[in-house]
N, CA, C and O atoms as a GROMACS GRO file, in nm:
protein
  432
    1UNK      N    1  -2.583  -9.210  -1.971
    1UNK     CA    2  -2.472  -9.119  -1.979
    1UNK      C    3  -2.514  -8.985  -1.921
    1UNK      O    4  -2.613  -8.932  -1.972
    2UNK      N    5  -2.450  -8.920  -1.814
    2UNK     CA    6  -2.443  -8.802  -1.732
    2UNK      C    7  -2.418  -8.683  -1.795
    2UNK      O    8  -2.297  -8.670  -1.814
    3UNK      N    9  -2.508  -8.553  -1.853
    3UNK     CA   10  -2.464  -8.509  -1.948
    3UNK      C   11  -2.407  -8.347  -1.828
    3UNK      O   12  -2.456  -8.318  -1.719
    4UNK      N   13  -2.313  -8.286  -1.892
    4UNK     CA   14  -2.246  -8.229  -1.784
    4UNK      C   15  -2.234  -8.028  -1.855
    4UNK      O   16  -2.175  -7.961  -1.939
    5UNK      N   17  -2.342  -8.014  -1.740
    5UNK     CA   18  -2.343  -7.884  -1.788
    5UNK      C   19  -2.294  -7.735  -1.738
    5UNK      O   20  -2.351  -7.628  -1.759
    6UNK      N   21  -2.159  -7.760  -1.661
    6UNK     CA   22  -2.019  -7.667  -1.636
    6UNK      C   23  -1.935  -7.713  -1.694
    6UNK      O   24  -1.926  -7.801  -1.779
    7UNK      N   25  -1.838  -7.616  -1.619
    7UNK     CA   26  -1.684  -7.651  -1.695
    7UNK      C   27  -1.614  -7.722  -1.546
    7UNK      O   28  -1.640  -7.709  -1.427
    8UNK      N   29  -1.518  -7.797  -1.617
    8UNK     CA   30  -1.461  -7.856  -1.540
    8UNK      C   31  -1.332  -7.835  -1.527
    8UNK      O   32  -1.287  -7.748  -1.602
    9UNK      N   33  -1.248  -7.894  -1.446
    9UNK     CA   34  -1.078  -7.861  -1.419
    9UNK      C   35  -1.056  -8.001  -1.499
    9UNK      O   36  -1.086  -8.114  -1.461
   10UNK      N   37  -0.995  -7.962  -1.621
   10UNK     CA   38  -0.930  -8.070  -1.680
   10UNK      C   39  -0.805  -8.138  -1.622
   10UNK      O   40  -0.729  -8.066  -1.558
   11UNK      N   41  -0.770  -8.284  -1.640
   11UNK     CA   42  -0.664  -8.342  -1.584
   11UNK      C   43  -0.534  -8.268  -1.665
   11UNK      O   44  -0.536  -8.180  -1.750
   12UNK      N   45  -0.416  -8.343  -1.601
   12UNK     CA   46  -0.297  -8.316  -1.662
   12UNK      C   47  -0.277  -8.467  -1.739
   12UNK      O   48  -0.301  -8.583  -1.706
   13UNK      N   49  -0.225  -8.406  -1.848
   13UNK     CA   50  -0.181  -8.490  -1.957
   13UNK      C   51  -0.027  -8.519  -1.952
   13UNK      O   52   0.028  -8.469  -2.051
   14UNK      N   53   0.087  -8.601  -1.846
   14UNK     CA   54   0.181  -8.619  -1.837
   14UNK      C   55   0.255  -8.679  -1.961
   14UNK      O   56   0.237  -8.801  -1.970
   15UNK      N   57   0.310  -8.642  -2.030
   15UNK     CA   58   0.399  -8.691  -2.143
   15UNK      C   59   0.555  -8.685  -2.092
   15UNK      O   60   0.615  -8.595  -2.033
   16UNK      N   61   0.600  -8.824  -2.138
   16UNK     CA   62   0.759  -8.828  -2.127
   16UNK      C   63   0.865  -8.741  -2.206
   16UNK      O   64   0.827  -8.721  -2.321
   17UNK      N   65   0.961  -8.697  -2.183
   17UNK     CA   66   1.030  -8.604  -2.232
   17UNK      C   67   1.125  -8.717  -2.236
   17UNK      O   68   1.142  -8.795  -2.143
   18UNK      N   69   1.211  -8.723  -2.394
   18UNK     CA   70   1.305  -8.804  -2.456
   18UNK      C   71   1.391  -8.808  -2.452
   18UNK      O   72   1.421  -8.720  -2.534
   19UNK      N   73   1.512  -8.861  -2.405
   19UNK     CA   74   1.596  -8.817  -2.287
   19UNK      C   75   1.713  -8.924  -2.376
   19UNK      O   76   1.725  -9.046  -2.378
   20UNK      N   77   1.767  -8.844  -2.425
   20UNK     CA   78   1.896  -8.960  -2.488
   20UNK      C   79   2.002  -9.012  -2.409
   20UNK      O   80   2.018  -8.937  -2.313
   21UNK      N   81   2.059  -9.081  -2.408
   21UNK     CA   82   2.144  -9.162  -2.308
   21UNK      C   83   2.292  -9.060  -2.284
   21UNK      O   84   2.340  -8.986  -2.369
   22UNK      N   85   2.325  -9.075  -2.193
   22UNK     CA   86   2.429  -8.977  -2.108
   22UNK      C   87   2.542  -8.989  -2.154
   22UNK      O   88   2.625  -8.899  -2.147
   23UNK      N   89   2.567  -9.129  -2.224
   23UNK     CA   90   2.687  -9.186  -2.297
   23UNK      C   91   2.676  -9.316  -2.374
   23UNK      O   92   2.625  -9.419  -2.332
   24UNK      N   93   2.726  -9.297  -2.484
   24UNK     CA   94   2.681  -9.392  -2.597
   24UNK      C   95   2.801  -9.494  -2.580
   24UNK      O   96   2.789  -9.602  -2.638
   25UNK      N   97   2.924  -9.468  -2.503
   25UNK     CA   98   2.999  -9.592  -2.531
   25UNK      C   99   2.985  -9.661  -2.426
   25UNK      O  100   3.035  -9.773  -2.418
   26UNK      N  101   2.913  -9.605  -2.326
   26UNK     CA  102   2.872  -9.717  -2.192
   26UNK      C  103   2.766  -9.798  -2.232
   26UNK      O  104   2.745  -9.914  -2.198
   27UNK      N  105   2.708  -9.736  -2.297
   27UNK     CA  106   2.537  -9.828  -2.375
   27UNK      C  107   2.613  -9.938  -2.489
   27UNK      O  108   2.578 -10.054  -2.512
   28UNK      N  109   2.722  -9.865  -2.549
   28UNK     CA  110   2.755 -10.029  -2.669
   28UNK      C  111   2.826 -10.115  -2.573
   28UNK      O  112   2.878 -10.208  -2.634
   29UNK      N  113   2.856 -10.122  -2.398
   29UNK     CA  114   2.899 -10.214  -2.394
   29UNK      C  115   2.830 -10.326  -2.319
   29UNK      O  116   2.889 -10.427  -2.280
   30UNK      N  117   2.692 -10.302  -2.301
   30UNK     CA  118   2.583 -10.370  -2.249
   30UNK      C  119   2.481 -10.400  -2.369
   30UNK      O  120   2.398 -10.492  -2.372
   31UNK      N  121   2.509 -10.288  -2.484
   31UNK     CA  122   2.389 -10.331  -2.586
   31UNK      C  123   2.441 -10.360  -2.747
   31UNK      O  124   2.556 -10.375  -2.789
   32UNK      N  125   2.353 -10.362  -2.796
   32UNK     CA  126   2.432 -10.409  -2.947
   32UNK      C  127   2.314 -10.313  -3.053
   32UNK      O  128   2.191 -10.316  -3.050
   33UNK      N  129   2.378 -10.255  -3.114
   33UNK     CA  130   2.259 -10.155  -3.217
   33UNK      C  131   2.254 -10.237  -3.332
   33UNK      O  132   2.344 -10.312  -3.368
   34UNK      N  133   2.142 -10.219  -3.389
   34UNK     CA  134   2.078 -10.246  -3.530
   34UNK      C  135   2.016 -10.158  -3.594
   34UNK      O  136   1.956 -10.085  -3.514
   35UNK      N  137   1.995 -10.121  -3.725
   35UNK     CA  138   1.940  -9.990  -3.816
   35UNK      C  139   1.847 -10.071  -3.900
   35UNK      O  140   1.866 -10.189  -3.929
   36UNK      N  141   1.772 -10.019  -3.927
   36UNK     CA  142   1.649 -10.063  -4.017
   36UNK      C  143   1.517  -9.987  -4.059
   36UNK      O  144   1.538  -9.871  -4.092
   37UNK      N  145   1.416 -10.018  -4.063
   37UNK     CA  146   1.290  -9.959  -4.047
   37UNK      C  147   1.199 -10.032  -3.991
   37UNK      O  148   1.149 -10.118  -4.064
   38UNK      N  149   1.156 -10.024  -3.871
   38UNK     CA  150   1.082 -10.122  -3.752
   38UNK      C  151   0.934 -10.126  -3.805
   38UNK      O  152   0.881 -10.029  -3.858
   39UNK      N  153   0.873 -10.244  -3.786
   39UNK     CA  154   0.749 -10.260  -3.843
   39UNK      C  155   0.683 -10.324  -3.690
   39UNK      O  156   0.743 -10.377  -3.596
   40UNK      N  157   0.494 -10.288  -3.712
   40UNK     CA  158   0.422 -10.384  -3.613
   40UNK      C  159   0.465 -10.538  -3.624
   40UNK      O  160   0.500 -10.560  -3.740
   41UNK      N  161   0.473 -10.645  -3.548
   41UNK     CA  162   0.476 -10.772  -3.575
   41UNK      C  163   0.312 -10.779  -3.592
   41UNK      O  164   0.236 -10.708  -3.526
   42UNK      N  165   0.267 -10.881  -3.696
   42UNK     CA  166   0.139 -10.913  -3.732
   42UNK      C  167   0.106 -10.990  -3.657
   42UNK      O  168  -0.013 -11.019  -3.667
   43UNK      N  169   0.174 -11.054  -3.562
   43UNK     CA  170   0.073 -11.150  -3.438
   43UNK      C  171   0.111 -11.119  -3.342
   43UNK      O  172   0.028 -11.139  -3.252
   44UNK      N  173   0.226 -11.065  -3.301
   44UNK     CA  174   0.257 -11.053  -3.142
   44UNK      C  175   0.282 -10.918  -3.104
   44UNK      O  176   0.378 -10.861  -3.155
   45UNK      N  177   0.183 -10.836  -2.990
   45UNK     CA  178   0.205 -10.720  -3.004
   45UNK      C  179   0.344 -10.648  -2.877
   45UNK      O  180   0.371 -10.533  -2.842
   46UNK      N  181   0.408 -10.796  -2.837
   46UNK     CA  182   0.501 -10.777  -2.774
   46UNK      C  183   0.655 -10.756  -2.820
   46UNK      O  184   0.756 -10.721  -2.759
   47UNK      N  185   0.627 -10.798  -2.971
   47UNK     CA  186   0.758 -10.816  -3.060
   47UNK      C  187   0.745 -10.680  -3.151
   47UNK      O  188   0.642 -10.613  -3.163
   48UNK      N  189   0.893 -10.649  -3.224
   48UNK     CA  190   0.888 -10.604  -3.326
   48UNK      C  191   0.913 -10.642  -3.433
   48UNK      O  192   0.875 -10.758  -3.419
   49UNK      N  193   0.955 -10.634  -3.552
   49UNK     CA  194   1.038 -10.664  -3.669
   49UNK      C  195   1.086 -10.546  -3.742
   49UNK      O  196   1.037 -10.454  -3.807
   50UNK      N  197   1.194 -10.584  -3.709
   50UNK     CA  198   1.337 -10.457  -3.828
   50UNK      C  199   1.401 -10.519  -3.944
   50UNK      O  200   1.478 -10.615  -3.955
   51UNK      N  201   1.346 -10.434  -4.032
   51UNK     CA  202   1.356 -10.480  -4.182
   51UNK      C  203   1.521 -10.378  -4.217
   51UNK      O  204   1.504 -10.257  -4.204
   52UNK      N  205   1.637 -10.412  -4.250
   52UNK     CA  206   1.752 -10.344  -4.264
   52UNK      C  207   1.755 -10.270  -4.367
   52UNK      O  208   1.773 -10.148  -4.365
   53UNK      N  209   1.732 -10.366  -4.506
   53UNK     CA  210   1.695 -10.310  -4.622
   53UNK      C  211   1.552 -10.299  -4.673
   53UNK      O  212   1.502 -10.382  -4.750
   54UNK      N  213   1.489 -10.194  -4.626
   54UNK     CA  214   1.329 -10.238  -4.660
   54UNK      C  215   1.321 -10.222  -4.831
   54UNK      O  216   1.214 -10.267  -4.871
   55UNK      N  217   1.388 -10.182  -4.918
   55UNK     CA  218   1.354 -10.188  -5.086
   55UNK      C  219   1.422 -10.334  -5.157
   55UNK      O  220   1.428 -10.379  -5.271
   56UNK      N  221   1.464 -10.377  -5.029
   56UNK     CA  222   1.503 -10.526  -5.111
   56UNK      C  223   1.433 -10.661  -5.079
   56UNK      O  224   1.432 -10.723  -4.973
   57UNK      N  225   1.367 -10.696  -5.214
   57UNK     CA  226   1.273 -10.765  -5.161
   57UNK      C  227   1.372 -10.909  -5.092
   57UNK      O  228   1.345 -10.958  -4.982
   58UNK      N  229   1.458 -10.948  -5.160
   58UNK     CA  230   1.532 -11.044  -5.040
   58UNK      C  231   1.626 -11.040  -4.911
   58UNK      O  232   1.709 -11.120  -4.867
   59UNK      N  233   1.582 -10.921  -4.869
   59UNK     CA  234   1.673 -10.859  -4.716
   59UNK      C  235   1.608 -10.950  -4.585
   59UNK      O  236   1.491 -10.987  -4.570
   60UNK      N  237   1.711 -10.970  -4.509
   60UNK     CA  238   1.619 -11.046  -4.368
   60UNK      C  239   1.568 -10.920  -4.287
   60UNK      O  240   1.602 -10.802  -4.285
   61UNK      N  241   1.496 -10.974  -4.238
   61UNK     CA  242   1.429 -10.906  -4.140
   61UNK      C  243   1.442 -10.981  -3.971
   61UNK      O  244   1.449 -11.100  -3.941
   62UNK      N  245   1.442 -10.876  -3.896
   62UNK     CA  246   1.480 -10.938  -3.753
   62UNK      C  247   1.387 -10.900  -3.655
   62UNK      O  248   1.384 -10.778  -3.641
   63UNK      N  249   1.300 -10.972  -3.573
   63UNK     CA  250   1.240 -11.003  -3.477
   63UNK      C  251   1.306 -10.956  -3.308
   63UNK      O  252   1.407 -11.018  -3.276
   64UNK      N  253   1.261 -10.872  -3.224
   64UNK     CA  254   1.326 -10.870  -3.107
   64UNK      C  255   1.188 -10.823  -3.033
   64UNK      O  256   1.102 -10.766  -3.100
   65UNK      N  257   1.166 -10.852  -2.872
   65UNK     CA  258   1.093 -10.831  -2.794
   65UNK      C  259   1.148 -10.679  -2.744
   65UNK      O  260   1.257 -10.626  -2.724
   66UNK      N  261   0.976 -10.632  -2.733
   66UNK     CA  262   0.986 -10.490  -2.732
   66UNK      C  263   1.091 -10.469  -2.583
   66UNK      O  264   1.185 -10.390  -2.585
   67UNK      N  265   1.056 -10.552  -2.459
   67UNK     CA  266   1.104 -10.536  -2.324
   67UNK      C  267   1.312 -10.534  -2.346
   67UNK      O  268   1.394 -10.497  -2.261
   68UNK      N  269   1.330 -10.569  -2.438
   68UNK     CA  270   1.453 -10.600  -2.452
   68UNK      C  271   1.558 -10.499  -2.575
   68UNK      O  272   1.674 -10.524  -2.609
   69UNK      N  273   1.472 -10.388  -2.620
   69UNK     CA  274   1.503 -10.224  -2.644
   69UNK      C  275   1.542 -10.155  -2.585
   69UNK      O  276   1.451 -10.131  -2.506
   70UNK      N  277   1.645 -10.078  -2.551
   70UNK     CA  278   1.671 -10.014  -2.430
   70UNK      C  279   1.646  -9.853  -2.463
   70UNK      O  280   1.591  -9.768  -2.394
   71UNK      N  281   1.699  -9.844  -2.574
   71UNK     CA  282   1.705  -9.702  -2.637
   71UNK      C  283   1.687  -9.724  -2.788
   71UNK      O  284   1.710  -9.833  -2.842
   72UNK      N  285   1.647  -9.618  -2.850
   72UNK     CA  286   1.541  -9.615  -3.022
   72UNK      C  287   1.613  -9.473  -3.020
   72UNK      O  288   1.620  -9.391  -2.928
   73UNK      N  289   1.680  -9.470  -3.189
   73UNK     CA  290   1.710  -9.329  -3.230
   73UNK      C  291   1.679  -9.332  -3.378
   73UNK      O  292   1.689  -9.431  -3.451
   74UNK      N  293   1.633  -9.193  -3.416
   74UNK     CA  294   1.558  -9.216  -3.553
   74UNK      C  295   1.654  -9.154  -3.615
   74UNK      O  296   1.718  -9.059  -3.570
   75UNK      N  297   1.674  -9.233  -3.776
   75UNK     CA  298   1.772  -9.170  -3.838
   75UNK      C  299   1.704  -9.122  -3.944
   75UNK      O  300   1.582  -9.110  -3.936
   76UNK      N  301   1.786  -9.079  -4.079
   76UNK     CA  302   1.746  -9.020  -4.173
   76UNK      C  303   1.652  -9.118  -4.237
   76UNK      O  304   1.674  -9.238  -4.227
   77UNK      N  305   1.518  -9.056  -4.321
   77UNK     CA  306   1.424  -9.128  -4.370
   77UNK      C  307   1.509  -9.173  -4.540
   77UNK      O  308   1.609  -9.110  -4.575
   78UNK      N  309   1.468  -9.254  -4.603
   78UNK     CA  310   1.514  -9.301  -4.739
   78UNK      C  311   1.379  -9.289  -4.838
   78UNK      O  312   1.267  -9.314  -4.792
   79UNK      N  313   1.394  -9.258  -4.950
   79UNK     CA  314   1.326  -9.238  -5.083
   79UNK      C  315   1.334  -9.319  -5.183
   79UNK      O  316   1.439  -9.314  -5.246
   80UNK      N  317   1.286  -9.362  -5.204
   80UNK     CA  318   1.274  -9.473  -5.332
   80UNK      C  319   1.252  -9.355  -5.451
   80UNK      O  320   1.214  -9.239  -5.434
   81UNK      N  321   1.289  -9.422  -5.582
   81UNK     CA  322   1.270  -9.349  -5.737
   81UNK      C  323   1.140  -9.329  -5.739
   81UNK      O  324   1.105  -9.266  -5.839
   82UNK      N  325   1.053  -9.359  -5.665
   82UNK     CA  326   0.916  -9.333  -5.682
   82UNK      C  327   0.790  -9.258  -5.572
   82UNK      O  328   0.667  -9.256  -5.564
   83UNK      N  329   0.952  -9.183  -5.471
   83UNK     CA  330   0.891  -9.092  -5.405
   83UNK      C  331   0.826  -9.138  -5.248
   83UNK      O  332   0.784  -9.067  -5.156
   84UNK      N  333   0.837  -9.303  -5.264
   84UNK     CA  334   0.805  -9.365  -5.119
   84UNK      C  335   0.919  -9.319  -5.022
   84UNK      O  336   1.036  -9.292  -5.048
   85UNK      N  337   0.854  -9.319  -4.909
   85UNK     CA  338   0.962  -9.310  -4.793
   85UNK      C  339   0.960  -9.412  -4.668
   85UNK      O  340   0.851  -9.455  -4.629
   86UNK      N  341   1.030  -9.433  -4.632
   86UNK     CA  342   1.022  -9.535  -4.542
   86UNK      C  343   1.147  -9.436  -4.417
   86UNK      O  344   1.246  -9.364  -4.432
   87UNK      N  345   1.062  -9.491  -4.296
   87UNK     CA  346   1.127  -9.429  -4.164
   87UNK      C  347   1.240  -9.540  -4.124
   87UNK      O  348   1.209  -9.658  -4.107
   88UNK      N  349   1.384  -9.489  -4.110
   88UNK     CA  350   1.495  -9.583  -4.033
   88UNK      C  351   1.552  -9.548  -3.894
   88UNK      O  352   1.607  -9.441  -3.868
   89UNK      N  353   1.537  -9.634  -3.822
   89UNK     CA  354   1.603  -9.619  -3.699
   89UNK      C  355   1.686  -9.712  -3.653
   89UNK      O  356   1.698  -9.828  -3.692
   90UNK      N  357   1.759  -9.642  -3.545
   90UNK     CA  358   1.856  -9.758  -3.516
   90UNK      C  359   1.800  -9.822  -3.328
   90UNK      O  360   1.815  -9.765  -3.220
   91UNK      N  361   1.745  -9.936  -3.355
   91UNK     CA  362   1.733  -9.963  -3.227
   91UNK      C  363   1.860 -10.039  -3.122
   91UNK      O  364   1.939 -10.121  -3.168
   92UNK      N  365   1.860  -9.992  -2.969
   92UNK     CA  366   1.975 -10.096  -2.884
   92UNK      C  367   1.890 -10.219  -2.834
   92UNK      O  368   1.769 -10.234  -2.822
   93UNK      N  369   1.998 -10.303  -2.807
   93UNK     CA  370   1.892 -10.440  -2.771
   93UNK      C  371   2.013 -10.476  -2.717
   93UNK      O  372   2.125 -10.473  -2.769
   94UNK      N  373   1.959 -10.535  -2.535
   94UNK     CA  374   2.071 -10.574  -2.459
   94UNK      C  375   2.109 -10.701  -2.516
   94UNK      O  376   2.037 -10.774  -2.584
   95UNK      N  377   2.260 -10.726  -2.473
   95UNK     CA  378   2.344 -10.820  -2.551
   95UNK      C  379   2.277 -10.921  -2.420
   95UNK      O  380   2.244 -10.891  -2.306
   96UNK      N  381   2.273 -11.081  -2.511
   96UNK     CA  382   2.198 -11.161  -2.442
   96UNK      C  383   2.099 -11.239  -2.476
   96UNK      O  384   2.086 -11.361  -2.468
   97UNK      N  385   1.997 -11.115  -2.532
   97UNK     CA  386   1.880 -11.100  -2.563
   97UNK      C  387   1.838 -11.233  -2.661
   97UNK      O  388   1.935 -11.279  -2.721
   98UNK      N  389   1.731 -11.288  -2.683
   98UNK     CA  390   1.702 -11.363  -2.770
   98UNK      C  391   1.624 -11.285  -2.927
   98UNK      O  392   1.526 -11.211  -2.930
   99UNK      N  393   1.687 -11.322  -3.013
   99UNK     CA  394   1.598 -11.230  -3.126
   99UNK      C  395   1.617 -11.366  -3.249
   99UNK      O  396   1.683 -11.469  -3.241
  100UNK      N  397   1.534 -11.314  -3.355
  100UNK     CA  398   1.513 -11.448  -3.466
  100UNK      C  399   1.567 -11.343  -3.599
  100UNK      O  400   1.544 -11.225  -3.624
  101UNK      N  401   1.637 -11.433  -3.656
  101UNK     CA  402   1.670 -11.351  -3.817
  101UNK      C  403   1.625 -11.443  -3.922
  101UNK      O  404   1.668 -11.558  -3.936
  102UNK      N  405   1.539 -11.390  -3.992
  102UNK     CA  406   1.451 -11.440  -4.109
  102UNK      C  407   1.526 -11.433  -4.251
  102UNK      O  408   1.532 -11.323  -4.307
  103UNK      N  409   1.582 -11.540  -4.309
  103UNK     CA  410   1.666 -11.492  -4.457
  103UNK      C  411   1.562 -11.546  -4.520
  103UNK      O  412   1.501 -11.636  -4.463
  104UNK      N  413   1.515 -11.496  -4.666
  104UNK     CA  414   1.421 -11.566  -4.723
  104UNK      C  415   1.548 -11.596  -4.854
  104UNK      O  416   1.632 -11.509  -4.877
  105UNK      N  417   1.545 -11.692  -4.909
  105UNK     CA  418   1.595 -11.784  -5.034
  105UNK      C  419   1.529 -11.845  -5.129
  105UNK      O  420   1.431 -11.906  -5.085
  106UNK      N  421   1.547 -11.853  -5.254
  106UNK     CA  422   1.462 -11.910  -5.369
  106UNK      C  423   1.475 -12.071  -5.393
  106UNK      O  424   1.578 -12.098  -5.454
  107UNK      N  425   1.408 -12.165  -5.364
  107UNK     CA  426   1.420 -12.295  -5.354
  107UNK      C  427   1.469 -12.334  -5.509
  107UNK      O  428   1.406 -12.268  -5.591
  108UNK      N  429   1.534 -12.395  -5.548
  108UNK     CA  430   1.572 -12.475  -5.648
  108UNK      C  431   1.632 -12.579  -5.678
  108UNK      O  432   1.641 -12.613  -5.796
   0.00000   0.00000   0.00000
């Protein structure tokens, strides 16, 4: 390792500036929104999963590929009686798209 003893011209650090869509009723007619609180998928780091009701333990949760998001808007966060918070957003996902909905049910 080259140990470096001036100063140097640091790079530029380009960051995207967040640019909300120009019109929201031209976007619902190519996309379809969903609200939830988006989680990592635990095996695929190409997917997500949006949980709608995250305090209910029997709410589905829905699966969509990240490439197939068009636009992400964050809404108000929610509080549980015990001070947890959980982040909700509403993601677009072009109509088309393939996505999976998970209901979980009690066998009997």
């Amino acid at each position: 390792m080259a140990v470096i003893r001036s100063l140097q011209k640091a790079e530029k650090l380009e960051i995207e500036k967040f640019t909300p869509p120009k019109d929201i009723r031209s976007l619902s007619k190519t996309h379809v929104p969903y609200s939830g609180s988006p989680q990592k998928h635990p095996l695929d780091s190409e997917q997500i999963i949006l949980i709608p009701d995250p305090y209910n333990e029997k709410s589905p949760y829905l699966e969509f590929c990240k490439h197939d998001i068009t636009h992400v808007e964050k809404l108000a966060n929610i509080v549980n009686m015990g001070g947890e918070t959980v982040s909700i957003a509403r993601i677009w996902v072009k109509k088309g798209s393939l996505a999976i909905q998970c209901t979980p049910f009690q066998v009997t």
